[in-house]
One Martini backbone bead per residue (centre of mass of N, CA, C, O) as a GRO file, in nm:
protein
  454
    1UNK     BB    1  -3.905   6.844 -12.446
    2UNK     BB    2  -4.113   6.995 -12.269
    3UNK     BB    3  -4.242   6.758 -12.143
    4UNK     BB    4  -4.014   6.663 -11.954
    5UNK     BB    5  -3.943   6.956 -11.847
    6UNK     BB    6  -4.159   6.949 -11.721
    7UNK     BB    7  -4.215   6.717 -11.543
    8UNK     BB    8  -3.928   6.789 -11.368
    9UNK     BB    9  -4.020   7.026 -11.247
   10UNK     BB   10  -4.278   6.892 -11.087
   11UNK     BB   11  -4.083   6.765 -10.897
   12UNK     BB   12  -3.923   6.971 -10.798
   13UNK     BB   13  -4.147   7.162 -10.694
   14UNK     BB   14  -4.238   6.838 -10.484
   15UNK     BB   15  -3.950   6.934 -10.352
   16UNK     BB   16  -3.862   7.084 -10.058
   17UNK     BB   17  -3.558   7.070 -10.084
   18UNK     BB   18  -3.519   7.190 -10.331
   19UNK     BB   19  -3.642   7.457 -10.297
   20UNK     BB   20  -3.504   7.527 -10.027
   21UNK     BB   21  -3.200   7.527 -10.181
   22UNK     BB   22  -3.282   7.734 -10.403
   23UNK     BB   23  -3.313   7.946 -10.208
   24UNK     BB   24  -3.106   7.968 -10.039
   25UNK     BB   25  -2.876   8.011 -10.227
   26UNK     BB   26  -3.003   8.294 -10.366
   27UNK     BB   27  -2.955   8.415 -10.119
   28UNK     BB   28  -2.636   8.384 -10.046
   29UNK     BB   29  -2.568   8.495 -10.319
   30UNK     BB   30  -2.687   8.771 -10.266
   31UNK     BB   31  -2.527   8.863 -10.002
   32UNK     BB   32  -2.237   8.810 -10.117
   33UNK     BB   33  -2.294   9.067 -10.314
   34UNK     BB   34  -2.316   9.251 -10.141
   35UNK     BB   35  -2.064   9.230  -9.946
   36UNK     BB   36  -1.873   9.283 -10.155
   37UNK     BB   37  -1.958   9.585 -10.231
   38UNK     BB   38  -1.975   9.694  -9.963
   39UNK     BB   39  -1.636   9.666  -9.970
   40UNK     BB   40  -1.562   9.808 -10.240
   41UNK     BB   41  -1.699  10.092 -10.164
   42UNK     BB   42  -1.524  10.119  -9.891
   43UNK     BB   43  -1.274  10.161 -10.059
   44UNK     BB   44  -1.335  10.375 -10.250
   45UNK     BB   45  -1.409  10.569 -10.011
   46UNK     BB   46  -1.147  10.605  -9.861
   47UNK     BB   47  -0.964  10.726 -10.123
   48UNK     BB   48  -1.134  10.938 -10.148
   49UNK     BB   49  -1.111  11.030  -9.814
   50UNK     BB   50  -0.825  11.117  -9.854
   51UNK     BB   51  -0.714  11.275 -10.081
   52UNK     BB   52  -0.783  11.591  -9.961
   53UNK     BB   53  -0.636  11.539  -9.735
   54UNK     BB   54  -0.363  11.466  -9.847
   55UNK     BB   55  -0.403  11.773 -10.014
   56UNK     BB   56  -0.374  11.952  -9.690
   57UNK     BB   57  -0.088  11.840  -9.650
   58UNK     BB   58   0.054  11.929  -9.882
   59UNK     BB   59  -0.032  12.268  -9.838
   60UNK     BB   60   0.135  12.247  -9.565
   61UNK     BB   61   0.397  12.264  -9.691
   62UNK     BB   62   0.405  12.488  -9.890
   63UNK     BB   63   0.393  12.706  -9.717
   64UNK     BB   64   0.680  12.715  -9.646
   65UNK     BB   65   0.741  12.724  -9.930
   66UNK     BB   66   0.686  13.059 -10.028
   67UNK     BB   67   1.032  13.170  -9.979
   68UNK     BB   68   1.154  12.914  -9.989
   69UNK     BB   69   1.426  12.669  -9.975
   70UNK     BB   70   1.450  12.346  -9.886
   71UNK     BB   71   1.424  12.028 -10.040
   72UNK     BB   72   1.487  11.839  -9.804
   73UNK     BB   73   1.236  11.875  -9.669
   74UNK     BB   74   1.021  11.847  -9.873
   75UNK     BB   75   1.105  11.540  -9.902
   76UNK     BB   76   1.059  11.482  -9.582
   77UNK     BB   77   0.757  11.610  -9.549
   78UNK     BB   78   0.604  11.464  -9.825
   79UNK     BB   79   0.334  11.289  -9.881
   80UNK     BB   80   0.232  11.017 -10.117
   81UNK     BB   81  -0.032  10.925 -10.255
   82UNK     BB   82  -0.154  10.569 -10.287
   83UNK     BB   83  -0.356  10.391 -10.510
   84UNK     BB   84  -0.583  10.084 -10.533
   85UNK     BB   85  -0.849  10.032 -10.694
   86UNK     BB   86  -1.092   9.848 -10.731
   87UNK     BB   87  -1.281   9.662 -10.938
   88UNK     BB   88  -1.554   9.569 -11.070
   89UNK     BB   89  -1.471   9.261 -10.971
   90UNK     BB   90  -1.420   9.224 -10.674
   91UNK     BB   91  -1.702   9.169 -10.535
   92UNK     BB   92  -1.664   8.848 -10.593
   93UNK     BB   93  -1.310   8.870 -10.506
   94UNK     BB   94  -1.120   9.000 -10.273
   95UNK     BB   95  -0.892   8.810 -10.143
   96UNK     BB   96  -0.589   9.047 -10.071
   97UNK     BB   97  -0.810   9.309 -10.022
   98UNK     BB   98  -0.802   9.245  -9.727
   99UNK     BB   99  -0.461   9.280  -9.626
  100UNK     BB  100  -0.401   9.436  -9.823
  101UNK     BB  101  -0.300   9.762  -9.935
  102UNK     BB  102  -0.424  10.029 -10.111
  103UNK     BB  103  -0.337  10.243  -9.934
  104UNK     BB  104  -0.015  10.439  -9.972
  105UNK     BB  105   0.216  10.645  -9.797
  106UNK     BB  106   0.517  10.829  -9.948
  107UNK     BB  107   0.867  10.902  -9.927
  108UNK     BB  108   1.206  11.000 -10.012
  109UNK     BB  109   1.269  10.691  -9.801
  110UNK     BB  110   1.287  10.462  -9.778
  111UNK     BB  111   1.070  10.204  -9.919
  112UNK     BB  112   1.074   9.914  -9.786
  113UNK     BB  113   0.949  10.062  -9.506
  114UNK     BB  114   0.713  10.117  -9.636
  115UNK     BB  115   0.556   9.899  -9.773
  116UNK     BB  116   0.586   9.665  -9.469
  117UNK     BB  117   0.377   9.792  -9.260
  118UNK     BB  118   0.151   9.653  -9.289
  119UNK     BB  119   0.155   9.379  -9.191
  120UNK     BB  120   0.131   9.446  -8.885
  121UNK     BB  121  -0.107   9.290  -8.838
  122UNK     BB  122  -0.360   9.094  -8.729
  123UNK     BB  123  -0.416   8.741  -8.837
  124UNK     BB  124  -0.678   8.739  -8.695
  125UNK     BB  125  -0.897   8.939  -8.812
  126UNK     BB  126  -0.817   8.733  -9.124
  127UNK     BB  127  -0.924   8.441  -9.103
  128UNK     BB  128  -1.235   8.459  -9.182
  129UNK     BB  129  -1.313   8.653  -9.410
  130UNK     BB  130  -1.517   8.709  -9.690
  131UNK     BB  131  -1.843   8.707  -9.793
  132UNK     BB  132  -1.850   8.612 -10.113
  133UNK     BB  133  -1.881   8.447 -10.361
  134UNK     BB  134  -1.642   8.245 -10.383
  135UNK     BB  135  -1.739   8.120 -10.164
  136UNK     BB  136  -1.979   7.986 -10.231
  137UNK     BB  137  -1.889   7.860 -10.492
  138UNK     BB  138  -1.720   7.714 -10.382
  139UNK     BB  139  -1.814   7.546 -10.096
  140UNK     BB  140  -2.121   7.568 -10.090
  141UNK     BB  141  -2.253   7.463 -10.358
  142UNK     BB  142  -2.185   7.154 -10.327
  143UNK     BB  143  -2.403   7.104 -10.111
  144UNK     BB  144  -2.654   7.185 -10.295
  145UNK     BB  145  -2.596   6.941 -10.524
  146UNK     BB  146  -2.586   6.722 -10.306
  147UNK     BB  147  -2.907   6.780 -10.217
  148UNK     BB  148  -3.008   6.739 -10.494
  149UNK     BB  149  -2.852   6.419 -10.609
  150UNK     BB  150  -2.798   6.197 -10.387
  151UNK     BB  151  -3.122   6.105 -10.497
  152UNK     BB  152  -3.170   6.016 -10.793
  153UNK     BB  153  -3.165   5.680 -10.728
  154UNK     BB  154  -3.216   5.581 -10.413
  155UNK     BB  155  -3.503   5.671 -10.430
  156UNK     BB  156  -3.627   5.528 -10.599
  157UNK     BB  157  -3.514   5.253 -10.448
  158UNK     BB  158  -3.675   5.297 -10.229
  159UNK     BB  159  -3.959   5.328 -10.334
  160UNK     BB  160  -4.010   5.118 -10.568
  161UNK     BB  161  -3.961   5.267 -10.897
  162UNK     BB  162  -3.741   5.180 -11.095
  163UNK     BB  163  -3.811   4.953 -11.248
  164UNK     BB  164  -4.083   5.139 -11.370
  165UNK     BB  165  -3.923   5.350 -11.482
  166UNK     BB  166  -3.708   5.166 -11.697
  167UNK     BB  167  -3.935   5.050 -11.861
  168UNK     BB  168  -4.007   5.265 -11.980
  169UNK     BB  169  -3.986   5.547 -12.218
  170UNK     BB  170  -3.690   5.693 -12.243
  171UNK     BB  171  -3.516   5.569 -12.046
  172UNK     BB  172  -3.239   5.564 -11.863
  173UNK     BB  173  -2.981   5.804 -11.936
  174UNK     BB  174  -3.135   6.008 -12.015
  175UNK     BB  175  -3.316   6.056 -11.733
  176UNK     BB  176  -3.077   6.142 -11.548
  177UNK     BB  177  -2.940   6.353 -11.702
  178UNK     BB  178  -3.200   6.550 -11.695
  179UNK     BB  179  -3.257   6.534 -11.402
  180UNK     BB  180  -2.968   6.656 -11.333
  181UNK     BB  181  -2.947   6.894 -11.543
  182UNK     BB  182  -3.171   7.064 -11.423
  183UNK     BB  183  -3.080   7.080 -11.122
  184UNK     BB  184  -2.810   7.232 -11.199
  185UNK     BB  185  -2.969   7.488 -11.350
  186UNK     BB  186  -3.086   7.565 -11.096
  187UNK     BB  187  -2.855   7.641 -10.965
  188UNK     BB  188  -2.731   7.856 -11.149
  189UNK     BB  189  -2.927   8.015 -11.148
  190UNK     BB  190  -2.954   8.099 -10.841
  191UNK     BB  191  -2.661   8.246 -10.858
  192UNK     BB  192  -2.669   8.417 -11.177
  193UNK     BB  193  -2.896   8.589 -11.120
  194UNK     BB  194  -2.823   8.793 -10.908
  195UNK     BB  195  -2.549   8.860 -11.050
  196UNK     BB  196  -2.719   8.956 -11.309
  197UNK     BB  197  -2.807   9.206 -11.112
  198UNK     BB  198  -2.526   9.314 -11.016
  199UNK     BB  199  -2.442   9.383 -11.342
  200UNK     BB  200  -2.642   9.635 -11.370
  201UNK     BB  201  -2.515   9.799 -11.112
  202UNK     BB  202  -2.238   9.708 -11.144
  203UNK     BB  203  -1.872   9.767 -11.272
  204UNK     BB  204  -1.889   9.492 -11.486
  205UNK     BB  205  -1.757   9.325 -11.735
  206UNK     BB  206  -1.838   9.138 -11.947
  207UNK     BB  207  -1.568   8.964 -11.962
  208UNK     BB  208  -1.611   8.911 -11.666
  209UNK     BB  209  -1.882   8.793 -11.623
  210UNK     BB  210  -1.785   8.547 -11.882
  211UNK     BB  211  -1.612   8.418 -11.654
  212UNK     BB  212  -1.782   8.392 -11.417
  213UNK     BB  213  -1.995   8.175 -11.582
  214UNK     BB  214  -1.773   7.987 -11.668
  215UNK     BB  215  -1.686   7.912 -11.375
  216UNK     BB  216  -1.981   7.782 -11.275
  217UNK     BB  217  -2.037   7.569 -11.500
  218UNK     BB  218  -1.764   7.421 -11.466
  219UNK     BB  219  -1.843   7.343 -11.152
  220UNK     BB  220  -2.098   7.257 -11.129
  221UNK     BB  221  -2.050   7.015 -11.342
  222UNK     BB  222  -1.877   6.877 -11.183
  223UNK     BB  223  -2.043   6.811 -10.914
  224UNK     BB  224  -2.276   6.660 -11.079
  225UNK     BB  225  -2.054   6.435 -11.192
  226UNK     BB  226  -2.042   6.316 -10.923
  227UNK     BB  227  -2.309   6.275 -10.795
  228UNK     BB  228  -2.355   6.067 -11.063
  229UNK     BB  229  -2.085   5.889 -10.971
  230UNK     BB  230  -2.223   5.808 -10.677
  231UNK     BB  231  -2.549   5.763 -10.748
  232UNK     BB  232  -2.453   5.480 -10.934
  233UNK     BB  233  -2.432   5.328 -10.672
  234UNK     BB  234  -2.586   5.050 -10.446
  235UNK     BB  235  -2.690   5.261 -10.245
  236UNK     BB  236  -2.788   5.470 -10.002
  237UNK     BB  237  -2.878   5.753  -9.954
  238UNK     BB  238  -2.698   5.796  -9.727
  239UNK     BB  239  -2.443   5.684  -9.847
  240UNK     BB  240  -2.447   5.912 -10.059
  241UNK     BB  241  -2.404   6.182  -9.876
  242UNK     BB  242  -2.159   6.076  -9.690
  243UNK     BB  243  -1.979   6.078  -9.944
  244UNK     BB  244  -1.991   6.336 -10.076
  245UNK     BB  245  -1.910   6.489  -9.807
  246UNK     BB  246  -1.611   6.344  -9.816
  247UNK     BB  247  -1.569   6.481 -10.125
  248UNK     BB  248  -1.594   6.793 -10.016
  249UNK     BB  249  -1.381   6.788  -9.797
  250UNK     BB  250  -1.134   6.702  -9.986
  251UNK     BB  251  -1.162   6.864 -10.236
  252UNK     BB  252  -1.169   7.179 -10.040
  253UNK     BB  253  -0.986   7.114  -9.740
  254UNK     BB  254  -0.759   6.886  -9.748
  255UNK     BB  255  -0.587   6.933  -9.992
  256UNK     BB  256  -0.544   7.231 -10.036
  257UNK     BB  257  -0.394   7.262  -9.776
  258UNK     BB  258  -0.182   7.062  -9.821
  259UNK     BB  259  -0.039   7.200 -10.030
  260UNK     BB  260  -0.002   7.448  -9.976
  261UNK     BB  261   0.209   7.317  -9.739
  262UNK     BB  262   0.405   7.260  -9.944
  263UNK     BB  263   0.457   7.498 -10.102
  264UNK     BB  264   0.586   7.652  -9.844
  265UNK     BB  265   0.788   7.464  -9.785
  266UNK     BB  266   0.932   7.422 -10.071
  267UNK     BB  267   0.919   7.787 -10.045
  268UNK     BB  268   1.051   7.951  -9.895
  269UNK     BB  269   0.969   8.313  -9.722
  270UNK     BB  270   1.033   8.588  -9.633
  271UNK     BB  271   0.913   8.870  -9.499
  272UNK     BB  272   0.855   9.174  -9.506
  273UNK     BB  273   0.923   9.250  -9.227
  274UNK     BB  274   1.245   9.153  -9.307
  275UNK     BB  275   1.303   9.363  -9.476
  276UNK     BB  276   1.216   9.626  -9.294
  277UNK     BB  277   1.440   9.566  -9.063
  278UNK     BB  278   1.691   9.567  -9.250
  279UNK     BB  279   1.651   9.837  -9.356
  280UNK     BB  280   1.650  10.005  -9.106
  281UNK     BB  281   1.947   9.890  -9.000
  282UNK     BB  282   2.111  10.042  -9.229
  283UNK     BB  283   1.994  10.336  -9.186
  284UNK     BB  284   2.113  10.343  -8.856
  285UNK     BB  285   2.399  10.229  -8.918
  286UNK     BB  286   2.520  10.516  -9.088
  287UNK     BB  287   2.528  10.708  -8.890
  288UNK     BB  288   2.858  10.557  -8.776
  289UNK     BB  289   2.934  10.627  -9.044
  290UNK     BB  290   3.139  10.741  -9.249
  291UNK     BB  291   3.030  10.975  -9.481
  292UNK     BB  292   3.227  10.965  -9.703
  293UNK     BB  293   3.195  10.689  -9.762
  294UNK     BB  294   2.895  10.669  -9.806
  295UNK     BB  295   2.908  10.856 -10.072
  296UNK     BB  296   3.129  10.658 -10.236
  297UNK     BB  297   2.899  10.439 -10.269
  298UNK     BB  298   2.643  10.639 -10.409
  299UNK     BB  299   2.878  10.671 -10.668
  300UNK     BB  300   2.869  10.415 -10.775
  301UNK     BB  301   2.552  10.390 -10.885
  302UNK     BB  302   2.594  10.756 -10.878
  303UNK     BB  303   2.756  10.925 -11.099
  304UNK     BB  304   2.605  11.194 -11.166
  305UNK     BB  305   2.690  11.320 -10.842
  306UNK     BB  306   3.029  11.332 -10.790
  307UNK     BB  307   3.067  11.656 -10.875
  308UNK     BB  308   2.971  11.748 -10.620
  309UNK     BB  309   2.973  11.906 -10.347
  310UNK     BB  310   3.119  11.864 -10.070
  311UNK     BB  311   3.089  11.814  -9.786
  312UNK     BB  312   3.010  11.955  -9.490
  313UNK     BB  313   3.019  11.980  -9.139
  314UNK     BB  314   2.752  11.938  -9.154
  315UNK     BB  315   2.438  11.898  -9.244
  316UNK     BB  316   2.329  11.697  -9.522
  317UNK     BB  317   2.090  11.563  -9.723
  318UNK     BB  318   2.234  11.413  -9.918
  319UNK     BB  319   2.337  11.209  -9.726
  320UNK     BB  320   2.109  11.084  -9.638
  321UNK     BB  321   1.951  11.008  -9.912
  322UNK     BB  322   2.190  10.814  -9.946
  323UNK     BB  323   2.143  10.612  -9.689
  324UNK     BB  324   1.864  10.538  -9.780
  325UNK     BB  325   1.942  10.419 -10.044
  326UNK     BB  326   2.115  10.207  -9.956
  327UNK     BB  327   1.906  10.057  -9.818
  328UNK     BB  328   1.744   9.969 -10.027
  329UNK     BB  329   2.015   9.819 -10.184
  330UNK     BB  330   2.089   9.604  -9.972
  331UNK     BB  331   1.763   9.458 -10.039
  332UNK     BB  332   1.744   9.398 -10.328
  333UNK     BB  333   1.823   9.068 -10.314
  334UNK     BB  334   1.586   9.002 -10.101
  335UNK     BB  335   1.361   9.108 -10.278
  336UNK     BB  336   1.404   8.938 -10.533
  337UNK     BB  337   1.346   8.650 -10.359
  338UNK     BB  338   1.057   8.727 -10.250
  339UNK     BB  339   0.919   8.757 -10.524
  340UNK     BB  340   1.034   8.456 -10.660
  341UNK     BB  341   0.902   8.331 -10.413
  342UNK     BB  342   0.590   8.428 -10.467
  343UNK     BB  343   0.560   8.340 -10.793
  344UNK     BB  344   0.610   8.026 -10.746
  345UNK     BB  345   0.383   7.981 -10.550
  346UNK     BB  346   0.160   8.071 -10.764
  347UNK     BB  347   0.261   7.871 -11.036
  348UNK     BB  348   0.192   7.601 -10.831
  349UNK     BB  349  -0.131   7.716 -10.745
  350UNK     BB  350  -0.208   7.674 -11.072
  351UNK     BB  351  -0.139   7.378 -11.115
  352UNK     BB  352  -0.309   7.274 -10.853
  353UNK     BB  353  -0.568   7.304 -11.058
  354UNK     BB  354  -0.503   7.021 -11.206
  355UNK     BB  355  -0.619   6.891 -10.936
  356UNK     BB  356  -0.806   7.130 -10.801
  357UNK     BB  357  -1.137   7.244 -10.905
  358UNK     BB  358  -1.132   7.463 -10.698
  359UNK     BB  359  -0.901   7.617 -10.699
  360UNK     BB  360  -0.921   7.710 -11.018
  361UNK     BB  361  -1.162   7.879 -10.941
  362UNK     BB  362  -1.034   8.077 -10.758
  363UNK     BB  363  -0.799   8.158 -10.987
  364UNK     BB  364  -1.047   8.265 -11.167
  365UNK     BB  365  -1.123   8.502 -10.985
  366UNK     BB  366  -0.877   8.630 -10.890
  367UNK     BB  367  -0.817   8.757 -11.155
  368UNK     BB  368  -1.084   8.879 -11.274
  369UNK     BB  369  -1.053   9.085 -11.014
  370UNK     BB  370  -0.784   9.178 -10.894
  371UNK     BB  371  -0.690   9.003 -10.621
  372UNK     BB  372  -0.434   8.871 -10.617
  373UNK     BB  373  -0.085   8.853 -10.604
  374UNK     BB  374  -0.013   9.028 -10.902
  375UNK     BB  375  -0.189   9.245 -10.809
  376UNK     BB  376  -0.040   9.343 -10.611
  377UNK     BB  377   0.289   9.345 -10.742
  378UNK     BB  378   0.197   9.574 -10.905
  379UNK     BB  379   0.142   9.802 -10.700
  380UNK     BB  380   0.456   9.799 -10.621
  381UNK     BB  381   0.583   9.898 -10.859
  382UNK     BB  382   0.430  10.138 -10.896
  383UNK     BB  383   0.550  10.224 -10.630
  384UNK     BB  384   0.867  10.232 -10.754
  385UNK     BB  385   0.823  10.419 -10.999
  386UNK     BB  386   0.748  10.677 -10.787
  387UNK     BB  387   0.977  10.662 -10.619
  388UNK     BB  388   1.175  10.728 -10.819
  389UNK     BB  389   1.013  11.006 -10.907
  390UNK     BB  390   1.095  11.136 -10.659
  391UNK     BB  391   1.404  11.129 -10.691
  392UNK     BB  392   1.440  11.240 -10.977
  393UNK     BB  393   1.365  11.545 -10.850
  394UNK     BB  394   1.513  11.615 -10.562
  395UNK     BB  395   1.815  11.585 -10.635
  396UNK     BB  396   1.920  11.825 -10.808
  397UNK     BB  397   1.826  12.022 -10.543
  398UNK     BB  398   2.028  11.854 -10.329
  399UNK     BB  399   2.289  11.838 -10.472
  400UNK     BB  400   2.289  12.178 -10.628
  401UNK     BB  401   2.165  12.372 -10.429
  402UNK     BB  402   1.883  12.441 -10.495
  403UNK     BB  403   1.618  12.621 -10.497
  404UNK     BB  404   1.282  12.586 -10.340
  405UNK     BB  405   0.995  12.678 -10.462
  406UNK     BB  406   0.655  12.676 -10.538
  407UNK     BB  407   0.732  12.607 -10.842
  408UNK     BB  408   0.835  12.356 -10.767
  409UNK     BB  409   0.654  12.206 -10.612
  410UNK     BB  410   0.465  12.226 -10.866
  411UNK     BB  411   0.630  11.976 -10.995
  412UNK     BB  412   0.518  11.742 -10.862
  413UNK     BB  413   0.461  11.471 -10.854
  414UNK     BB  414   0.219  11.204 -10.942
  415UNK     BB  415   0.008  10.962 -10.865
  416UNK     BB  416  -0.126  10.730 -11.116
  417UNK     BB  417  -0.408  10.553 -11.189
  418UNK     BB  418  -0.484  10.201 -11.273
  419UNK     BB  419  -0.653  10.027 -11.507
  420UNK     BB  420  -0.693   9.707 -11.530
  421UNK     BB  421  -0.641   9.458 -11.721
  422UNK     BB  422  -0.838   9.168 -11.841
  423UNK     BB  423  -0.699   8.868 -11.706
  424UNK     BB  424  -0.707   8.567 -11.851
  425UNK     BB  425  -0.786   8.247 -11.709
  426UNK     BB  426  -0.719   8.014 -11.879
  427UNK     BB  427  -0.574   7.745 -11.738
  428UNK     BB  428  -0.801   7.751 -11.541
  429UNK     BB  429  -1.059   7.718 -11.745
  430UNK     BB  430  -0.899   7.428 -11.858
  431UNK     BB  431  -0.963   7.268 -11.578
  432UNK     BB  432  -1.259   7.288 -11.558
  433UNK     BB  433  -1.324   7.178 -11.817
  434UNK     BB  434  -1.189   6.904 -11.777
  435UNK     BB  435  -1.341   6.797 -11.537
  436UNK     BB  436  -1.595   6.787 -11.618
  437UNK     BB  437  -1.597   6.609 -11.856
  438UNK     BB  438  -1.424   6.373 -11.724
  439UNK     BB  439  -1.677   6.315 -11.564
  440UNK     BB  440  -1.922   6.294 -11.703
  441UNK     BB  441  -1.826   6.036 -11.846
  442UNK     BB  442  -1.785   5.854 -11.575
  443UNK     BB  443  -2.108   5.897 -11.497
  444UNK     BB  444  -2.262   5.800 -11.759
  445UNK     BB  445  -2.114   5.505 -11.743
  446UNK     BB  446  -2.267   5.448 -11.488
  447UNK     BB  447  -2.554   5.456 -11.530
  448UNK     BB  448  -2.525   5.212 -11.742
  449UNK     BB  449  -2.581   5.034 -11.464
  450UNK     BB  450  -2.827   5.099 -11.329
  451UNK     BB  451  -3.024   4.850 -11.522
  452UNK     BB  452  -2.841   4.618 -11.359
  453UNK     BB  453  -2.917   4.687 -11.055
  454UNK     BB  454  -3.235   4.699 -11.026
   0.00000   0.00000   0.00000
């Protein structure tokens, strides 16, 4: 075995294409992985240096209330920071904290419309997107793997060695395996190398980092098997490069757009800003309604509170604070909508990765990274349920009109920061699983043919 292994190895040693792929993919591959650190390290400092400034703003309002006051400002004037740190594992897929906020701070007031101003971003500034690892491994890695073995047999029939090759002892399928199976092995090392030197100075897990490389590992060895059954065709290496070429274009950029844009029409969703702005009008024109009616409907829902004290002629807090929340109440039926139709869009892009295997990858890396669309809609859960204990602190002291003073302050909710558990993309990691093994097999068949061409 390892005569054979030297063998392949100085060929490869003795073509400067190879080697020059396999240093650029390994630079690539390093470049990728610090891009990322250095964006979720970035996303880690600004959360640190919030937090501070965050807890000097909190304490520049207590000062107010040093000597008791209404609860109705401290809930007005409190801002409460609410963050989601990346995983360990972030920097290997960004995903959609590229565009989606990670630090929120958030008031005892209408909540929809604090959730859905980061929308307000220019969609241009996003476009780009980040040069993470997982873009290297689904686009860039099969341009490498194409480069690497488009010309396995076409090379050899150029050259005019195929017939004396394939007389030879020990030729036929089993030669062409290994010479494709070493050079896929040495992309994967290219890739994986960098990756665990990656994986010894940043945080990491184990169980992560043992997802992302067997999604490396079945992803590459898919396009190695497309590569071996399209360069098992009598054609030369020019129309064989041609053809892969074409076959990258289709697997990563045309069809998955095109899915996409299926999935977009065939689920319509509404953005988060049409929440937002539903939900403004609906607190902006309580101010035009009588106090009781709404005041009324606030105790349909929160009957807790309706043996309170009367409203007074002047202003008072529990009024406003009650269609504050009418209004997040207005749009609960429309939020209900837009997540049910943002879940089903997700589990429709999970279904699409069973027919395109780099989608497939992609959403088992940001699974595993904690950076998709179900890792967002935790967090603002999240936040809603921080959003509930803010307001079921100060309710009793607005609605019983309790004097509000530094010790009550100090008893004020704070949000817990929760480390996300590992969540394996089985269904992504067994359809990856599936195409490498199904093409392998059709490659192999193919190769068979090979001394049949020759």
């Amino acid at each position: 075995m390892m005569r054979w292994l030297v063998h392949e190895w100085r060929l490869v040693r003795r073509s400067r294409l190879c080697l020059s792929a396999l240093v650029l993919l390994a630079l690539l591959s390093a470049v990728s992985l610090w891009s990322g650190a250095r964006e979720a390290a970035r996303q880690q400092a600004n959360i640190a240096r919030l937090a501070p400034l965050q807890e000097q703003d909190v304490q520049a309002v207590a000062r107010r209330f040093a000597q008791g006051g209404d609860a109705g400002y401290a809930a007005y004037y409190t801002f409460y920071g609410t963050q989601d740190p990346p995983s360990g594992a972030a920097f290997l897929a960004l995903g959609l904290r590229d565009v989606a906020p990670y630090v929120l701070r958030v008031r005892s007031l209408g909540l929809q419309a604090q959730l859905y101003e980061g929308e307000t971003f220019n969609p241009e500034l996003a476009l780009a997107g980040r040069f993470d690892f997982a873009f290297v491994l689904i686009y860039l890695a099969p341009l490498f793997i194409i480069a690497l073995l488009h010309d396995l047999v076409s090379g050899e029939r150029q050259a005019g060695r195929l017939r004396m090759l394939l007389a030879m002892p020990g030729a036929g399928t089993r030669l062409w395996l290994r010479r494709a199976g070493l050079r896929t092995l040495l992309a994967i090392a290219a890739m994986a190398l960098p990756l665990l030197l990656a994986a010894a100075v940043l945080p990491i897990g184990p169980a992560a980092l043992a997802g992302v490389l067997a999604v490396l590992v079945a992803y590459a060895a898919f396009w190695c098997a497309v590569c071996v059954l399209v360069g098992a065709r009598p054609w030369s290496s020019t129309a064989h490069a041609t053809a892969l070429m074409g076959c990258w274009v289709v697997l990563t950029l045309v069809l998955p757009t095109l899915a996409q844009m299926a999935i977009t029409r065939g689920i319509p969703v509404d953005q988060g800003v049409d929440l937002m702005l539903a939900q403004r009008q609906k607190v902006h024109g309580a101010w035009d309604e009588p106090r009781d009616a709404t005041m009324q409907k606030f105790f349909q829902t929160h009957p807790q509170w309706k043996d309170t004290a009367p409203l007074p002629t002047r202003f008072h807090w529990k009024w406003y604070y009650a269609f504050q929340q009418l209004g997040d109440e207005s749009v609960a039926p429309a939020v209900a909508a837009y997540r049910d139709g943002l879940a089903r869009r997700q589990d429709w892009t999970e279904r699409l990765g069973w027919l395109l295997p780099g989608v497939a990858a992609q959403t088992a890396l940001h699974r595993l990274a904690h950076t998709d669309l179900p890792a967002q809609m935790r967090y603002q859960e999240r936040i809603e349920a921080f959003h509930r204990e803010m307001r079921e602190f100060y309710y009793p002291y607005v609605f019983n009109e309790r004097p509000f003073g530094p010790d009550d302050f100090a008893k004020r909710p704070r949000f817990q920061m929760q480390v996300p558990a590992l969540a394996w993309p089985l269904a992504a990691l067994l359809s990856g699983l599936a195409w490498a093994l199904g093409m392998a097999a059709l490659a192999t068949r193919a190769l068979r043919r090979v001394s049949a061409q020759a």
